[in-house]
N, C-alpha and C positions, 0 to 999 in steps of 0.2 A: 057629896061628890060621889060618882058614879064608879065600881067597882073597876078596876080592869080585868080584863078578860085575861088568865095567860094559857099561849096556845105552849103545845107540847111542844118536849123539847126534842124533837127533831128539826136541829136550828143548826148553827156555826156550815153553812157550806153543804151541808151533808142530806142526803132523799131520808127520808120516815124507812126505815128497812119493812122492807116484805113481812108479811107474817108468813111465820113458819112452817110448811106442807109440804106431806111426801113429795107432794111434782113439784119442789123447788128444791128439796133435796138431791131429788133425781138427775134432777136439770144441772144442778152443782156438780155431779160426782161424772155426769157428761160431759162437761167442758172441761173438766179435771183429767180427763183419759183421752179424749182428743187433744188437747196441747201438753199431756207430761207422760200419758199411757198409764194404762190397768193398773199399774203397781204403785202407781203417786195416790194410790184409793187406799184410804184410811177414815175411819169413823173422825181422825182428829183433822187431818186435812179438811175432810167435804164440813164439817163445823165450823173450820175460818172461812170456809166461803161463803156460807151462809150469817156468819157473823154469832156463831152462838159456840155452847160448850155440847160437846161429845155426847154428854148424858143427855142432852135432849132431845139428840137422833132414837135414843134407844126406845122411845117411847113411839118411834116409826120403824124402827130397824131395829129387830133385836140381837145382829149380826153383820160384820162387814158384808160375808157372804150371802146375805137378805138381800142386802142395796146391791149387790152387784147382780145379781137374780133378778131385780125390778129393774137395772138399769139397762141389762141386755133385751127384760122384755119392752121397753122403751125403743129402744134400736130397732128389736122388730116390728113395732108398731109403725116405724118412719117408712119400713121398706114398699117401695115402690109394686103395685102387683099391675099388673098388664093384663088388660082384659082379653078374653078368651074370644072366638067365632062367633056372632048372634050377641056381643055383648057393646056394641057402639062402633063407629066410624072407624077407628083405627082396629080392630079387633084383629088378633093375629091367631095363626094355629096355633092347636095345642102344644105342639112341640115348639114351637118359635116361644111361645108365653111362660112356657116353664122354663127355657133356657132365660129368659129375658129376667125369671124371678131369680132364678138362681143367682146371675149374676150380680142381680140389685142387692140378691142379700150379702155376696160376699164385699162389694163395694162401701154398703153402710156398715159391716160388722168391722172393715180394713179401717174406714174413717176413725176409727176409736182403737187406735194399736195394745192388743193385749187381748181386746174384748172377744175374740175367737177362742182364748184357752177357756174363758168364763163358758163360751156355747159346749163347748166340748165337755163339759164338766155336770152342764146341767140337763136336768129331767122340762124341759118345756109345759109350764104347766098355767100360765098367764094369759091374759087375752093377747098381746101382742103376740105370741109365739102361734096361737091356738090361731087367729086369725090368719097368719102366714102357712101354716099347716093344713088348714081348710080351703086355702087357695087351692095350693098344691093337688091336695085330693079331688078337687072339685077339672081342675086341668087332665087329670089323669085318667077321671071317670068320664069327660068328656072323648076322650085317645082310647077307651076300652079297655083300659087297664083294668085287669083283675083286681079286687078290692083285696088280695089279701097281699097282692104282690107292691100295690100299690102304697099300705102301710106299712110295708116293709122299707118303699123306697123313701117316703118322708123322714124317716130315721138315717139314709144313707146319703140325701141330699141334704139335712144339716150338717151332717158329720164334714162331708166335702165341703161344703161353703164356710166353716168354722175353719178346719183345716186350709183351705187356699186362700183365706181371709190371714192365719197368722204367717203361712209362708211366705203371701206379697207383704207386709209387714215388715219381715226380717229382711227381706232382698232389697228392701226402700230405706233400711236402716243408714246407707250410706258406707257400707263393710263392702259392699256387693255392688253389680254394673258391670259394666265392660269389662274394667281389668281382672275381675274374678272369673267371669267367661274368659278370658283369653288365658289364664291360667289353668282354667280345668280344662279349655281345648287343648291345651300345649302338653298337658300330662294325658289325654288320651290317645292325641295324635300321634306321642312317643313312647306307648305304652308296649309291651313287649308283646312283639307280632307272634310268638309260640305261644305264649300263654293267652291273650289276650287279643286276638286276630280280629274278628267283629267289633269288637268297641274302638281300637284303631284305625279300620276301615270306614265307620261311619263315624267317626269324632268331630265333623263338623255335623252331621246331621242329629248327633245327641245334644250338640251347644249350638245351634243355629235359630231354632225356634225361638218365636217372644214370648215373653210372658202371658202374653195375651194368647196367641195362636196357641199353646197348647192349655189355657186355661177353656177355650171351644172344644178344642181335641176333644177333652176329659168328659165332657156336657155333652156334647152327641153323644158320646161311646154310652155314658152312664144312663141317660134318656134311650138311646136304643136298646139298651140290655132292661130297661125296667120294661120297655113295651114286650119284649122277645119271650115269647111262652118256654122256648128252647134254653133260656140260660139258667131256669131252673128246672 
């Protein structure tokens, strides 16, 4: 009689699990920050999502601080880049392109809430960051930016897009909205006119802009001070 064959036991209900690799660790510790944020990252959390023990990340990660350094340069690898003049059909100016990157970046870094303090912390040194950073320069050298004003400004434009990335975060937190605008308008509006005469005077116009409209404010001002030979 003929042997039977027996298949693995990846059986009762259940898929054969994945084998084990950094981009499915990565991919774990991503979907772990978008639905719980930065701080639900733990070497022993992103292990039950992969279905395994802690110690076996180590042999990919030899530090929480590892995986969150791959997982941000993950993020900037997804960022959108907009092609520059002479580069296809939709091809916008320089200044329209880099405003467009910047935004893309602070929208994917906002998508993952936490992940902004992870940019602010780190030295960019992966292809996904290196890729979004060679954008940038390549936008800039196209706008005549001085090459040295120019690597100045790639260090000043993640710093902002890390930064407005955790501030829209905290304001989306559900703490913030209307009624904390109508609070902070109500305390400048009746802020003491001797001491305090200007910010009184304009206290709808310090709380009246969106989120949005002075998140453009910031991107022009900052894009025309990187062009402006005068603001250094």
């Amino acid at each position: 009689m003929a042997e039977q064959v027996r298949t693995p036991a990846a059986r009762r209900g259940r898929a054969a699990k994945e084998p084990l690799t950094r981009q499915s660790i990565v991919n774990a510790a991503l979907g772990l920050i978008r639905e719980r944020g930065v701080d639900a990252v733990s070497l022993r959390h992103v292990a039950d999502q992969v279905e395994t023990g802690p110690a076996s990340l180590y042999a990919y990660f030899s530090s929480r601080d590892m995986l969150l350094e791959h997982v941000l340069d993950a993020a900037y690898a997804d960022v959108v880049l907009p092609p520059a003049a002479g580069e296809g059909d939709h091809a916008l100016g320089w200044r329209e392109a880099l405003s467009a990157t910047i935004i893309n970046t602070i929208e994917t870094l906002e998508s993952y809430p936490g992940l902004g303090t992870v940019a602010l912390g780190t030295i960019p040194v992966l292809p996904g960051a290196l890729r979004l950073g060679n954008h940038e320069l390549k936008l800039m050298e196209l706008g005549g930016v001085a090459p040295d004003r120019a690597a100045l400004a790639v260090d000043l434009i993640a710093q902002y897009a890390a930064s407005s990335a955790i501030e829209r975060t905290v304001r989306s937190d559900g703490r913030r909205g209307a009624p904390e605008r109508d609070r902070v308008h109500s305390v400048y509006a009746t802020a003491d006119a001797g001491q305090f005469p200007h910010i009184r005077r304009n206290a709808a116009l310090l709380t009246g802009p969106t989120g949005r409209a002075r998140r453009d404010f910031a991107i022009q001002v900052l894009i025309r001070g990187i062009e402006s030979p005068e603001v250094i």
